[in-house]
Phi, psi and omega in degrees: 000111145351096173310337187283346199255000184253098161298136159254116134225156194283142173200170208268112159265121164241123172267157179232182093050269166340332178086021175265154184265114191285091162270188175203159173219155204244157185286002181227028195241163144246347187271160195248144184229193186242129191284151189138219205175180195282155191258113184327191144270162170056049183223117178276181211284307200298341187273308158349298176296296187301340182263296189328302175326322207260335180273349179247338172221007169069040177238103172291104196235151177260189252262277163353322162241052147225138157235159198278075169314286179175210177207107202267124171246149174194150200284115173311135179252019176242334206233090191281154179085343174233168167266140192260173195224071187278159154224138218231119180231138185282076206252114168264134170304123144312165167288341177296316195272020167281357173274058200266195199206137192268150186250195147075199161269010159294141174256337183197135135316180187156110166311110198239148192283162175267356214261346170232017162341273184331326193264352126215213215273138197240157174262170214288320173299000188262315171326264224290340142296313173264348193289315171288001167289283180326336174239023150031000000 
């Protein structure tokens, strides 16, 4: 794979209390993702993570609720022609900090149920990669 055609970014599965899957659409998006974001140069994929959160959703989380999922390529739906490159991390929420609100270049958020998979348009690494962690 061509390296120049590969976003590296860092992204979330946060589940919340309820077992809904926290998506986000970005304002130049129609597609629903996992909320992070491309991994700066000289930026790791967990610092990565730790900035986009905090810059999309004002939510600050430490070293401690995140573990290290795995690392997923699947064909960008934003970016044509290229592929992202997740590294894909697992964050657990306190319930206070399940209120989040979207910031940034978010246009909306969204718990998502499992009863509405189907309903909407998800992007791919969230397909093929986070949805069978998450529906286990």
């Amino acid at each position: 794979m061509n390296e120049a055609k590969i976003l590296q970014i860092a992204v979330a599965i946060i589940i919340d209390s309820k077992n809904r899957l926290l998506v986000v659409q970005k304002h130049s998006s129609t597609y629903y993702q996992l909320p992070g974001g491309k991994i700066e140069t000289d930026e790791s994929p967990q610092w990565a993570l730790q900035r986009e959160l905090l810059e999309e959703l004002d939510l600050q989380i430490t070293e401690e609720q995140i573990q290290a999922i795995g690392i997923h390529e699947a064909k960008a739906v934003n970016e044509v022609g290229m592929t992202v490159r997740g590294h894909v991390f697992q964050v657990k929420l306190t319930t206070a900090q399940e209120h989040v609100r979207p910031h940034a270049e978010l246009k909306a958020i969204h718990w998502l149920t499992v009863d509405e998979v189907a309903d909407f348009k998800l992007a791919n690494l969230l397909k093929e990669f986070a949805l069978p962690i998450w529906l286990g």
